[in-house]
C-alpha positions as CSV (number, residue, x, y, z in Angstrom):
1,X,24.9,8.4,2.4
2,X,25.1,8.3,6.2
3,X,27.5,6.1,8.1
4,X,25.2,5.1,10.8
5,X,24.5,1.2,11.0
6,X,21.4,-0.1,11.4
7,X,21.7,-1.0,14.9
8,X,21.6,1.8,16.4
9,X,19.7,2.9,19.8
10,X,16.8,4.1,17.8
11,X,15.9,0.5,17.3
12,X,14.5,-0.1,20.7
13,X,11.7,2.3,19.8
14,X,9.1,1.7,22.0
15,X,5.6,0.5,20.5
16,X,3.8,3.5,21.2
17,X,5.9,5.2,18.4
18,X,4.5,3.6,15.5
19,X,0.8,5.0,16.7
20,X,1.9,8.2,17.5
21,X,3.7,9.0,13.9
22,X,0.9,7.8,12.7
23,X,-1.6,9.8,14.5
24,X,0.8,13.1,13.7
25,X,0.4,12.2,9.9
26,X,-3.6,11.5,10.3
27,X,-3.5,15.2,12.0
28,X,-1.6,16.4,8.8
29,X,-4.4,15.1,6.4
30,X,-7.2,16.6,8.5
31,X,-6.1,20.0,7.3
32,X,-6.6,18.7,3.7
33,X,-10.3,18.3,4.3
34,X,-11.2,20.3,6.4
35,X,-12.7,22.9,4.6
36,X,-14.7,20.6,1.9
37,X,-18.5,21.1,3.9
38,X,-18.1,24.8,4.1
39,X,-16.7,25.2,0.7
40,X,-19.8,26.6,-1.2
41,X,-20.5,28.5,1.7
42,X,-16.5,30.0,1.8
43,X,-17.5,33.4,-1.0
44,X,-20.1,34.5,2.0
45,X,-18.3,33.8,5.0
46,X,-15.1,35.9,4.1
47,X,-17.2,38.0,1.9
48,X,-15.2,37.9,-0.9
49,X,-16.0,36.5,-4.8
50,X,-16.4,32.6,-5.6
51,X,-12.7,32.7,-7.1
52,X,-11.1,34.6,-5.0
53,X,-12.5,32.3,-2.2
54,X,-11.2,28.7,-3.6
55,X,-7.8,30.1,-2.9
56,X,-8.2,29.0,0.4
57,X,-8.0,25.6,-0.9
58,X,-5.8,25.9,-3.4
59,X,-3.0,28.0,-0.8
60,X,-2.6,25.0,1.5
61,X,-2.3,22.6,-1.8
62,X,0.8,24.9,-3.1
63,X,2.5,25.3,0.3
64,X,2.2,21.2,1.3
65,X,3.6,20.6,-2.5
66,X,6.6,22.9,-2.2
67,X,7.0,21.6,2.0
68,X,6.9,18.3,0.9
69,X,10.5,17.3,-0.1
70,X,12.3,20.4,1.3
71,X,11.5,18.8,4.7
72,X,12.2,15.4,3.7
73,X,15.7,16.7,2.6
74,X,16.0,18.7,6.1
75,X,14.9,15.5,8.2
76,X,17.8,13.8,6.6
77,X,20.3,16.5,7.4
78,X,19.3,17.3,10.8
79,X,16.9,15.0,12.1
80,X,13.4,13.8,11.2
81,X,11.8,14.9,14.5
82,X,12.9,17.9,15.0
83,X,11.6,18.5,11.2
84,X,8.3,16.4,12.3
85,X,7.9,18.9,15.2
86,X,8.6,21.9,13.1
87,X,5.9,21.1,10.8
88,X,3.7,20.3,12.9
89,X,4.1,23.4,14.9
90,X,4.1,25.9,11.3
91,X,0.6,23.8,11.0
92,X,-0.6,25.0,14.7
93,X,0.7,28.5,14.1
94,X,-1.6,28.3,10.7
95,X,-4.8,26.8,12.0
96,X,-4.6,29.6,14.8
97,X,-4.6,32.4,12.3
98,X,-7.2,31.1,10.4
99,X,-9.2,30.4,13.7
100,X,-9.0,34.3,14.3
101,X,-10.6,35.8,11.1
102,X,-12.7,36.1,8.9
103,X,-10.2,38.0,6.3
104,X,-9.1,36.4,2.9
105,X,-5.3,37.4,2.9
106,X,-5.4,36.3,6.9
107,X,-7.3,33.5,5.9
108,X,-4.9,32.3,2.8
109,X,-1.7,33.5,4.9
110,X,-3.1,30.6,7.8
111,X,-4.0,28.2,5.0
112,X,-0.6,28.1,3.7
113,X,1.0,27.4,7.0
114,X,-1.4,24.7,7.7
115,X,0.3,23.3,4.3
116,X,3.6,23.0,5.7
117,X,2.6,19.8,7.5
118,X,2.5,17.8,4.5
119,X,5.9,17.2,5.4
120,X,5.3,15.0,8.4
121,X,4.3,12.1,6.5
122,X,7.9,11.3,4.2
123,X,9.5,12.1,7.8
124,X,7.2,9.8,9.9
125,X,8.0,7.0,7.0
126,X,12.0,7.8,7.8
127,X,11.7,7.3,11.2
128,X,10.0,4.1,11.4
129,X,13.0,3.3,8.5
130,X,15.7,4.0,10.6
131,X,14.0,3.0,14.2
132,X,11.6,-0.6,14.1
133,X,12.9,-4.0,13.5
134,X,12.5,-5.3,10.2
135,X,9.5,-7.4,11.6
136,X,7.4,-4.3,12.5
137,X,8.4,-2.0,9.8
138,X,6.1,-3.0,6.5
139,X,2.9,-2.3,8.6
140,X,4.4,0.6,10.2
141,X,5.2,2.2,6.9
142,X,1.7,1.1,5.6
143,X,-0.1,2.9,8.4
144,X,1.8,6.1,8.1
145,X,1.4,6.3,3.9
146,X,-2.1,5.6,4.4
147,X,-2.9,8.1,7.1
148,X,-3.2,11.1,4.2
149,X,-6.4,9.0,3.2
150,X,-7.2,7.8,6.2
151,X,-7.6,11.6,8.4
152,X,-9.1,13.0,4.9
153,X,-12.0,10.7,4.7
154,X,-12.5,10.1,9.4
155,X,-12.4,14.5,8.5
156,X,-15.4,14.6,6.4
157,X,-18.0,13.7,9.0
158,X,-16.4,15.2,12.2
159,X,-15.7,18.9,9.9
160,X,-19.4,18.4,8.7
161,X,-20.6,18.1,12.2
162,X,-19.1,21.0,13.4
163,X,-19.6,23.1,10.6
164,X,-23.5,22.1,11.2
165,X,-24.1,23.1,14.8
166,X,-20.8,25.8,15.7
167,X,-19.4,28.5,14.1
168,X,-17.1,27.5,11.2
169,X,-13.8,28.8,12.9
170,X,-14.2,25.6,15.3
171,X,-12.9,23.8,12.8
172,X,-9.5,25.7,12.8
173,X,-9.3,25.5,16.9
174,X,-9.8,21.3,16.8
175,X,-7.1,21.3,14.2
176,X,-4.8,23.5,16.5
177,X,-5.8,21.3,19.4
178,X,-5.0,18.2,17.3
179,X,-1.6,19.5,16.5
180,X,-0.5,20.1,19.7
181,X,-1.4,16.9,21.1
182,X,0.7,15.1,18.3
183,X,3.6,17.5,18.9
184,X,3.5,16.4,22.6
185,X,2.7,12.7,22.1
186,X,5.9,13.0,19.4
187,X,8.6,14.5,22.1
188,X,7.2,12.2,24.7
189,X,7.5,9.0,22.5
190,X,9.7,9.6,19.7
191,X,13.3,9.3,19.9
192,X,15.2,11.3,17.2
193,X,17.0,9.2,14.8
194,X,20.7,9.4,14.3
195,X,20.9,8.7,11.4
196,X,22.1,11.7,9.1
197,X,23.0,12.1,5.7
198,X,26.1,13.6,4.3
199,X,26.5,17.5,3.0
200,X,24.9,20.4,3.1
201,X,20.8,22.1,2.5
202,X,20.8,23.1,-1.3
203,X,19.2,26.4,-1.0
204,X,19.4,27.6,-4.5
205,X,17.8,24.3,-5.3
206,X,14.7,24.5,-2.6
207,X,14.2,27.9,-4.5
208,X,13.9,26.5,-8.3
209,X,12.0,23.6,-7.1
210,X,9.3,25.5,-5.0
211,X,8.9,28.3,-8.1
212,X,8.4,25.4,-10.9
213,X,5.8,23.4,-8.4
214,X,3.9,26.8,-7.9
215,X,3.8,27.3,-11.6
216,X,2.6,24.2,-12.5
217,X,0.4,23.2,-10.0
218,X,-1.1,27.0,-10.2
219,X,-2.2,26.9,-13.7
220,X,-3.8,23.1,-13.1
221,X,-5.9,24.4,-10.2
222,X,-6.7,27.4,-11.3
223,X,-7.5,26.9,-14.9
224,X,-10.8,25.7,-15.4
225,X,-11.6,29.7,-13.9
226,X,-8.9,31.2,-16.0
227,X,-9.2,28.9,-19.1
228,X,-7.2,26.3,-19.8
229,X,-5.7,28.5,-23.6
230,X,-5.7,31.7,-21.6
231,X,-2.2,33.2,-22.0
232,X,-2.0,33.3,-18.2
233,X,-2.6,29.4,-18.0
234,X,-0.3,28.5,-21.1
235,X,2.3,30.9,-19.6
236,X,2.4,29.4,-16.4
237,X,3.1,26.1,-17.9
238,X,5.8,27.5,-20.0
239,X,7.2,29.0,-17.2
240,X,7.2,25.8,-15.1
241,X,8.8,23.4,-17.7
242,X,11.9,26.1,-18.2
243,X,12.3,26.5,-14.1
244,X,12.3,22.6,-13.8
245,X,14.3,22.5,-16.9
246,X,17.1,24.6,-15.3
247,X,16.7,22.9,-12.1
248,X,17.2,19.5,-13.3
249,X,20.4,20.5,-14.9
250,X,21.5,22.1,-11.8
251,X,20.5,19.2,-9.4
252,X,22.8,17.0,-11.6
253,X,25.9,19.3,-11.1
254,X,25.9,19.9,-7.8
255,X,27.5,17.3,-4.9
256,X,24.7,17.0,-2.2
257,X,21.3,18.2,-4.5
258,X,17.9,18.8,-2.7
259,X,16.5,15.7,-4.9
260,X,19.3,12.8,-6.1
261,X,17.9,12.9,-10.3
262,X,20.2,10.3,-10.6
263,X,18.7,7.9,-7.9
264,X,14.8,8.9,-8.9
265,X,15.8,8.3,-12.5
266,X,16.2,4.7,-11.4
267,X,13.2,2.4,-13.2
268,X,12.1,1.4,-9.7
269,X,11.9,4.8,-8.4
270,X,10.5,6.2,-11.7
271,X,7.9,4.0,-12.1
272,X,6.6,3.8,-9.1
273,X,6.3,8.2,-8.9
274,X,4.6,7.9,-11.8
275,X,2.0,5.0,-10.6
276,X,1.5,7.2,-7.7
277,X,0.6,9.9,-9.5
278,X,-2.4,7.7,-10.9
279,X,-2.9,6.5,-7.5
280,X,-3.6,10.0,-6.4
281,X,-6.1,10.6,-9.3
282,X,-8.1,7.8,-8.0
283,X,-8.1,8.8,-4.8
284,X,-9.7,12.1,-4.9
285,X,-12.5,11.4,-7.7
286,X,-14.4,9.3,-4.9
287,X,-14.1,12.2,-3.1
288,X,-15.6,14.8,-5.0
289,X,-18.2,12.4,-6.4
290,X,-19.7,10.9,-3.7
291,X,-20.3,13.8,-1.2
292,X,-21.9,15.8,-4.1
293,X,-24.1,12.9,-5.1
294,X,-25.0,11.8,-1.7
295,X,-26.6,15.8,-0.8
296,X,-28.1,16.9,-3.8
297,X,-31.6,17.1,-3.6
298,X,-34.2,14.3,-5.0
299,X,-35.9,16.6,-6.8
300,X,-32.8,16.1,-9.5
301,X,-34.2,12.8,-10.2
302,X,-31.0,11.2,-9.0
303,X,-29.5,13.0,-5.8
304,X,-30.0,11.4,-3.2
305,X,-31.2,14.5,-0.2
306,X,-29.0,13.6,2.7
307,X,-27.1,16.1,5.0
308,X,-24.2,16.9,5.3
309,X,-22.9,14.8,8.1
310,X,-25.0,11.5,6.7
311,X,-22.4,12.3,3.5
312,X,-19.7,12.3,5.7
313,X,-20.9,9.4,7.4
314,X,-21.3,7.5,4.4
315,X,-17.7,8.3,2.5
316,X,-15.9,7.8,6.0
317,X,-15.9,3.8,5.6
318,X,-13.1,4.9,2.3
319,X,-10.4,6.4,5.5
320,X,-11.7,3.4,8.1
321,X,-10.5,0.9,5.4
322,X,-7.3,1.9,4.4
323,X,-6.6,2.1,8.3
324,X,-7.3,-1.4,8.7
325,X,-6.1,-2.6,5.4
326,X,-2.2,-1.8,6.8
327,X,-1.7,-5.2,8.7
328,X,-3.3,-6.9,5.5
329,X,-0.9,-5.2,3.4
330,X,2.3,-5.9,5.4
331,X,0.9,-10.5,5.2
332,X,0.6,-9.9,1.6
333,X,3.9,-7.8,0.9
334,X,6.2,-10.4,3.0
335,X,4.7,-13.1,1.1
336,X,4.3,-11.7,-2.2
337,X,6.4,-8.3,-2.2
338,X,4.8,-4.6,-2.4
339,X,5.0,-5.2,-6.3
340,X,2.5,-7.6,-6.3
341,X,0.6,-5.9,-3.3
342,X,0.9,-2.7,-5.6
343,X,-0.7,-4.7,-9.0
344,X,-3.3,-5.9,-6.2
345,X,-4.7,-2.7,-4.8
346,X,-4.7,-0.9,-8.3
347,X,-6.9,-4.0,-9.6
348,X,-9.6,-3.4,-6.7
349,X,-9.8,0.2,-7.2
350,X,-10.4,-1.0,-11.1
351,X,-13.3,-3.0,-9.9
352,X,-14.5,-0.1,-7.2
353,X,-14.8,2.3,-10.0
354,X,-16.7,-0.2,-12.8
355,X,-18.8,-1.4,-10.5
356,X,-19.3,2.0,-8.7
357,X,-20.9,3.0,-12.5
358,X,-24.5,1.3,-11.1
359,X,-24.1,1.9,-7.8
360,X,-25.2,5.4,-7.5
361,X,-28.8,5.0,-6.5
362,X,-28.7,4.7,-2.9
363,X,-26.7,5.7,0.1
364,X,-26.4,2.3,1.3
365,X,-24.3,1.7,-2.8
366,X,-22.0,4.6,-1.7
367,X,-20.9,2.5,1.4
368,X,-20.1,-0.4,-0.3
369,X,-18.3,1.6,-3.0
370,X,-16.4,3.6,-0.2
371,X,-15.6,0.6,1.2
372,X,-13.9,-1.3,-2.1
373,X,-12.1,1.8,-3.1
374,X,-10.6,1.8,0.4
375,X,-9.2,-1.4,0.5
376,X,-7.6,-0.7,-3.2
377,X,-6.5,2.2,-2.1
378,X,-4.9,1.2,1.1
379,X,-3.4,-1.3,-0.5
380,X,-2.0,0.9,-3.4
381,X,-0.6,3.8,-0.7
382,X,0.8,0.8,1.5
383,X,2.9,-0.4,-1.0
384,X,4.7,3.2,-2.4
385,X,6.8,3.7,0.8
386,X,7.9,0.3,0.3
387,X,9.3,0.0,-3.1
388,X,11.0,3.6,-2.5
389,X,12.8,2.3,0.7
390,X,14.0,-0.5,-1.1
391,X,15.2,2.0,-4.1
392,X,17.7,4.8,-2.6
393,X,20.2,4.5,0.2
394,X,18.9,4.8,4.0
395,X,20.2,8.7,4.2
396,X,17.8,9.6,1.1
397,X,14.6,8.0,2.9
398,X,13.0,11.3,3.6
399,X,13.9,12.6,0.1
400,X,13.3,9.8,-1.6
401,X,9.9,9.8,0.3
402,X,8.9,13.7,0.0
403,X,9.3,12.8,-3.6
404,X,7.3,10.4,-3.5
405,X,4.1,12.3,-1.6
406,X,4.9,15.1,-3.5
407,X,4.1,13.2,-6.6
408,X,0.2,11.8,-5.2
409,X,-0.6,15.4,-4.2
410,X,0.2,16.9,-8.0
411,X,-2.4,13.3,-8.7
412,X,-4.9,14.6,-6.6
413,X,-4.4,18.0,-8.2
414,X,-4.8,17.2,-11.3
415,X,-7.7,15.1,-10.5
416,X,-9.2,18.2,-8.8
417,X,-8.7,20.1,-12.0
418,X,-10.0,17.5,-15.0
419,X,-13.1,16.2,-12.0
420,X,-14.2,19.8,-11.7
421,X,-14.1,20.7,-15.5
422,X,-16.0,17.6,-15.9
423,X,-18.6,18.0,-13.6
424,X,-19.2,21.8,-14.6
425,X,-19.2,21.3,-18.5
426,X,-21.8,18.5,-18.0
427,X,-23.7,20.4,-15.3
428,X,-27.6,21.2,-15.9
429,X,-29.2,24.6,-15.0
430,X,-31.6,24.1,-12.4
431,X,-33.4,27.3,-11.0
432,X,-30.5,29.4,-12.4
433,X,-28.2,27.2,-10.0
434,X,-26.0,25.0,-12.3
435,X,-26.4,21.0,-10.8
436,X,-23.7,18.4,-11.4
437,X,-25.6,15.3,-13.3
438,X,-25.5,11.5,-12.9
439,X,-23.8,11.9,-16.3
440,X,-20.9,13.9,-14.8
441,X,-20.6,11.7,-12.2
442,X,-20.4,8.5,-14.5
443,X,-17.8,10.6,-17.0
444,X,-15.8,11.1,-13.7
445,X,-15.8,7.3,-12.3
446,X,-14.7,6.4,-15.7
447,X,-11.7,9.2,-15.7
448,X,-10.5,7.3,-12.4
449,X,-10.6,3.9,-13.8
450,X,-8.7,4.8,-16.7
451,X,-6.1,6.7,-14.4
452,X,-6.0,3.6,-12.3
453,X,-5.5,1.5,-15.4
454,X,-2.5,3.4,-16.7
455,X,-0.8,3.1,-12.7
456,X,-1.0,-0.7,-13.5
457,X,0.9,-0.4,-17.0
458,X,3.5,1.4,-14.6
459,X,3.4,-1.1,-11.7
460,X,3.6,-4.2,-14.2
461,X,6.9,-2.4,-15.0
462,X,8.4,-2.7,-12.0
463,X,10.9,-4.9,-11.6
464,X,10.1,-8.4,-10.1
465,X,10.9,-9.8,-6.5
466,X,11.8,-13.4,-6.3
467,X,9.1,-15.2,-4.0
468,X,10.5,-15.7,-0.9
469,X,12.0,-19.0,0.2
470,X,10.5,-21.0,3.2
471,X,10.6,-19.2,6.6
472,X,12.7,-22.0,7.9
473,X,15.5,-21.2,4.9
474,X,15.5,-17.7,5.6
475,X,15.7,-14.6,7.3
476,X,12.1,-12.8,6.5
477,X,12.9,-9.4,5.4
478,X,9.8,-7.0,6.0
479,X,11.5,-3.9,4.5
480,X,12.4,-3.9,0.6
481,X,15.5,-2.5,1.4
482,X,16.6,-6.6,3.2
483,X,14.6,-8.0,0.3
484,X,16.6,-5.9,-2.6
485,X,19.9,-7.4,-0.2
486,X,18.4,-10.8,-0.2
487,X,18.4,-10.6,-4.1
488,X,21.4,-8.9,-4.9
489,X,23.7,-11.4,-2.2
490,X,21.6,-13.7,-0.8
491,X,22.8,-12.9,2.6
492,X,21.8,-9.6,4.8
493,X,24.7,-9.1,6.4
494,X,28.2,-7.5,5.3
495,X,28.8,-4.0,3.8
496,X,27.0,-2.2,2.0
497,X,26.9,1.9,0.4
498,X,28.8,3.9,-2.2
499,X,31.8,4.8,-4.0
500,X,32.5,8.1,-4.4
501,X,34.7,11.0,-6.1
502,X,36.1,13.5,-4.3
503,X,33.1,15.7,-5.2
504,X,30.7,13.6,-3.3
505,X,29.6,12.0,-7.1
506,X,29.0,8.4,-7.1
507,X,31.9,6.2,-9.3
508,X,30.1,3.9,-11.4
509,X,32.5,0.4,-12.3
510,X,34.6,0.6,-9.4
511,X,36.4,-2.2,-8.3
512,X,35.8,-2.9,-4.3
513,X,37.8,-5.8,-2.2
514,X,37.1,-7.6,0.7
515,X,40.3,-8.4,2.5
516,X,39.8,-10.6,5.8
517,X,43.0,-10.0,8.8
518,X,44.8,-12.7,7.4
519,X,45.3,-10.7,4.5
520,X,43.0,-12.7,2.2
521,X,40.5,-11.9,-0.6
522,X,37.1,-12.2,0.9
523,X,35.0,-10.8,-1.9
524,X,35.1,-8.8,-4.6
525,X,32.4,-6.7,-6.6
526,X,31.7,-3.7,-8.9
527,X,30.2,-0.6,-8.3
528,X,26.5,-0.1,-9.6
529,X,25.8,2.9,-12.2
530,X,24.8,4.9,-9.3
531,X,28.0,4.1,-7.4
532,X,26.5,1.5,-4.7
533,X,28.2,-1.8,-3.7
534,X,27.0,-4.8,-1.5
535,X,29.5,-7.4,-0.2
536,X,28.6,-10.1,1.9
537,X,31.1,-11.1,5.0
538,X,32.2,-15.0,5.6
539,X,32.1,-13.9,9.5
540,X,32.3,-11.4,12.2
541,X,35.8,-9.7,13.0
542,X,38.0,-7.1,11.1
543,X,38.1,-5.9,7.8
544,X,39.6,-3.6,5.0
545,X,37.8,-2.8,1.4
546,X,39.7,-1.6,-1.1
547,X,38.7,0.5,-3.8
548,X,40.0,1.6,-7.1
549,X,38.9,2.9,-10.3
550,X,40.3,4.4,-13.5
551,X,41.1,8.1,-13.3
552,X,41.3,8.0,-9.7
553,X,43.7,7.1,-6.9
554,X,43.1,3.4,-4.3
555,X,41.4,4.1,-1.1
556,X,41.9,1.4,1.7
557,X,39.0,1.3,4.1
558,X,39.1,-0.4,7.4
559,X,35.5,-1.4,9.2
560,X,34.6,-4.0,11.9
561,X,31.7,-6.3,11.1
562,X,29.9,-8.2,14.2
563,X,28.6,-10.9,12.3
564,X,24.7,-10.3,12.7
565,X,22.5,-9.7,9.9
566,X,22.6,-6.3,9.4
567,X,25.0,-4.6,6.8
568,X,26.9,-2.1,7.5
569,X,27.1,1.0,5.6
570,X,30.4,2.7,4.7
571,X,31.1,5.2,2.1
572,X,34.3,4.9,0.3
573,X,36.0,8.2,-1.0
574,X,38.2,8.0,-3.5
575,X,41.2,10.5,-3.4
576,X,40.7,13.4,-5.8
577,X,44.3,12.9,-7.6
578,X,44.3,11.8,-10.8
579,X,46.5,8.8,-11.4
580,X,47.5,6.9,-14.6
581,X,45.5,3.7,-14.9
């Protein structure tokens, strides 16, 4: 937990930030895509075998997994830019390499630097957390979630393009190009946020988790080659759950962990990982579909023989609409909450899938299908950031948020895995070239609209926000975080954070006063089971909270609260002594 308040000098941001972290995450998700025209074409342009080849792809997906939270964790230690710039310049340093061969170890060495970036987008959402006013922040958030969708599908028809008239490799330069634009544009306009969270990197932690997400999410991409009961498969996924096993038990006896269990074990963050998973399922069946549909010939009696580029053309409205949906997301959520926005957006990508069964027959049906699943999908990323914010304390953001990401790229994994065994067991031979069929495509719509389905058992789980009260009875919280404090005291301002051991672990039932300078009560409360406290102040001026709790000796606090409506966030230690109760 970090003691910086909310009103800090980060706050007066100015507007060009909000763009710029965005664009840097857009960047990020190019590198995701990038590759998908040239992908059949990947055996004979590094001369190498059809498997050996798709671990170009399957590089960056491992690297971005295991970056994911590791940088969220470091952004929260020391500093979300400077992480933000480090990844971003790992992913020029990647894109370069790969720009400069033709090699497969060269190749997959680049690749998995280009992965690193995946970071930026947890770290982008943490700095729009800790620097916009509350009024800007639910579209800001939206924008940045959404930019992993939105620069994979603008990618598709700009890599196609290229790939069609250049040499392949131009590909790799743009995306250097790119990157060193957004890390320019990010030290120009980007202040560094001060906020910083308590403790130390967990190295031994970083390690176990980036072992048990390479052997999981190995054996899911690469099984359909190896075979899904191959010992190598079912050993990998032995291996994984006893590494995550062991981590989990370490992660829960160690002071300052890489990933709080504890806090993501909480039904609000729990359920919503798991929706996103689903949401990430979703995602990426449109996009191996559609593309494949849209260029296989006529002569299939369903394909429908357009280039490459007119694919790319045709699935970019999915990436246009999710940009745009952000300011729609951010009316609905202050009126509704992102629960609600959440249910929403998995609903329309229920209706873009079923009604995507019969519109397969033209290009001009792919748009309006593109266009549908877009606006569910916007909707659906815009609202994850959102409900994790409003979960875990302000110094776990970029965690919290790595977390998060991490758990819609093992969705779109997994969705690469099941779509691709789908499409090639119900593929027809077609001059000794094996053709994905209208029935594969169908199987594969329906896949996605059952993963979509089970997101909404998980989102209807979530707990409900109260809707809000008349903007003239109010103060209109954008973020969850204000809307949870809204809830929980009615009022924003006063103190707010954690009770703690003198191991750093959080003391559930602890008993926390108010006293005013007069000496008075003020307030009183209980800790939560993961050690937070809210208490709400009668007015500005000077202050001390007491804490106590069985087993452990008091701790008097004093803090200064200025009366406005933000909370300020104080830790309280308890001394280690033991005393009798």
């Amino acid at each position: 937990m970090t003691h910086t308040t909310p009103d800090h000098a980060g706050r007066k941001a100015g507007g060009a930030v909000v763009p710029v972290l965005a664009f840097a995450g857009i960047v990020v998700a190019v590198m995701q895509t990038l590759l998908v025209p040239v992908i059949k074409d990947l055996p004979q342009l590094l001369g190498t075998a059809p498997s050996n080849a798709t671990w170009v792809l399957t590089s960056t997906l491992l690297s971005g997994a295991v970056a994911t939270p590791i940088m969220g964790r470091l952004g929260d230690l020391y500093g979300k830019r400077r992480m933000l710039v480090l990844s971003l310049s790992v992913m020029v340093a990647g894109a370069l390499v790969s720009a400069f061969t033709s090699q497969l170890l060269l190749m997959i060495a680049g690749r998995v630097l280009q992965g690193f970036a995946m970071g930026a987008i947890p770290l982008g959402i943490g700095l729009m957390r800790d620097m916009l006013p509350r009024e800007r922040l639910a579209s800001a958030m939206a924008l940045m979630s959404s930019s992993i969708g939105v620069g994979g599908g603008l990618a598709l028809p700009a890599a196609a393009l290229v790939a069609q008239h250049t040499d392949w490799h131009a590909l790799f330069y743009g995306a250097a190009g790119l990157g060193a634009l957004a890390i320019g544009l990010t030290l120009l306009v980007v202040p560094e946020s001060p906020a910083r969270a308590k403790g130390s990197f967990d190295h031994l932690g970083a390690l176990g988790l980036s072992a048990g997400l390479v052997l999981l999410l190995l054996p899911i991409t690469k099984g359909s080659d190896w075979g899904w009961s191959s010992g190598t498969t079912l050993g990998l996924f032995g291996g994984a759950l006893a590494v995550l096993l062991l981590w989990g038990v370490y992660e829960l006896r160690i002071p300052a962990p890489l990933v709080d269990l504890r806090t993501t074990a909480r039904r609000e963050v729990l359920l919503t990982n798991l929706a996103s998973i689903m949401v990430g399922v979703s995602f990426y069946v449109v996009s191996l579909v559609l593309p494949q549909l849209l260029q296989l010939p006529t002569a299939t009696g369903y394909g429908l023989g357009r280039s490459m580029v007119v694919a790319g053309l045709c699935v970019a409205p999915l990436g246009l609409t999710m940009m745009f949906t952000a300011p729609v997301y951010a009316r609905l959520s202050a009126r509704y909450g992102p629960r609600t926005t959440l249910i929403t957006g998995l609903l329309v990508i229920a209706a873009g899938y079923a009604g995507g069964l019969g519109l397969m027959d033209a290009a001009w049906q792919t748009i309006i299908t593109s266009v549908v699943l877009g606006a569910g999908i916007g909707l659906a990323y815009s609202s994850l950031p959102a409900l994790i914010v409003g979960a875990v304390p302000a110094s776990e953001t970029g965690a919290a948020n790595g977390l998060n990401t991490l758990m819609r790229s093992i969705g779109t994994s997994v969705s690469s895995a099941v779509i691709g065994m789908v499409l090639a067991n119900t593929a027809q031979d077609m001059g000794g070239v094996a053709v994905p069929t209208m029935h594969g495509f169908r199987v594969s719509f329906l896949i996605a609209t059952a993963a979509v389905l089970v997101g909404l058992a998980f989102a209807l789980f979530l707990p409900r926000t109260p809707r809000p009260a008349p903007e003239h009875t109010r103060l209109r919280a954008s973020s969850e975080e204000d809307a949870v404090l809204e809830r929980a005291e009615e009022v924003l301002r006063g103190f707010r954070g954690r009770v703690l051991d003198a191991a750093g672990t959080p003391v559930p039932r602890a008993k926390v006063t108010l006293i005013d300078r007069r000496g008075r009560q003020a307030g009183t409360t209980l800790s939560a089971p993961d050690g937070s406290y809210a208490l709400p102040v009668p007015s500005e001026g000077p202050y001390v909270l007491a804490a106590r709790a069985a087993g452990h000796g008091p701790l008097a606090s004093a803090a200064t609260h200025a009366g406005d409506a933000r909370p300020v966030e104080l830790d309280l230690p308890l001394p280690g002594e033991t005393v009798t109760a």
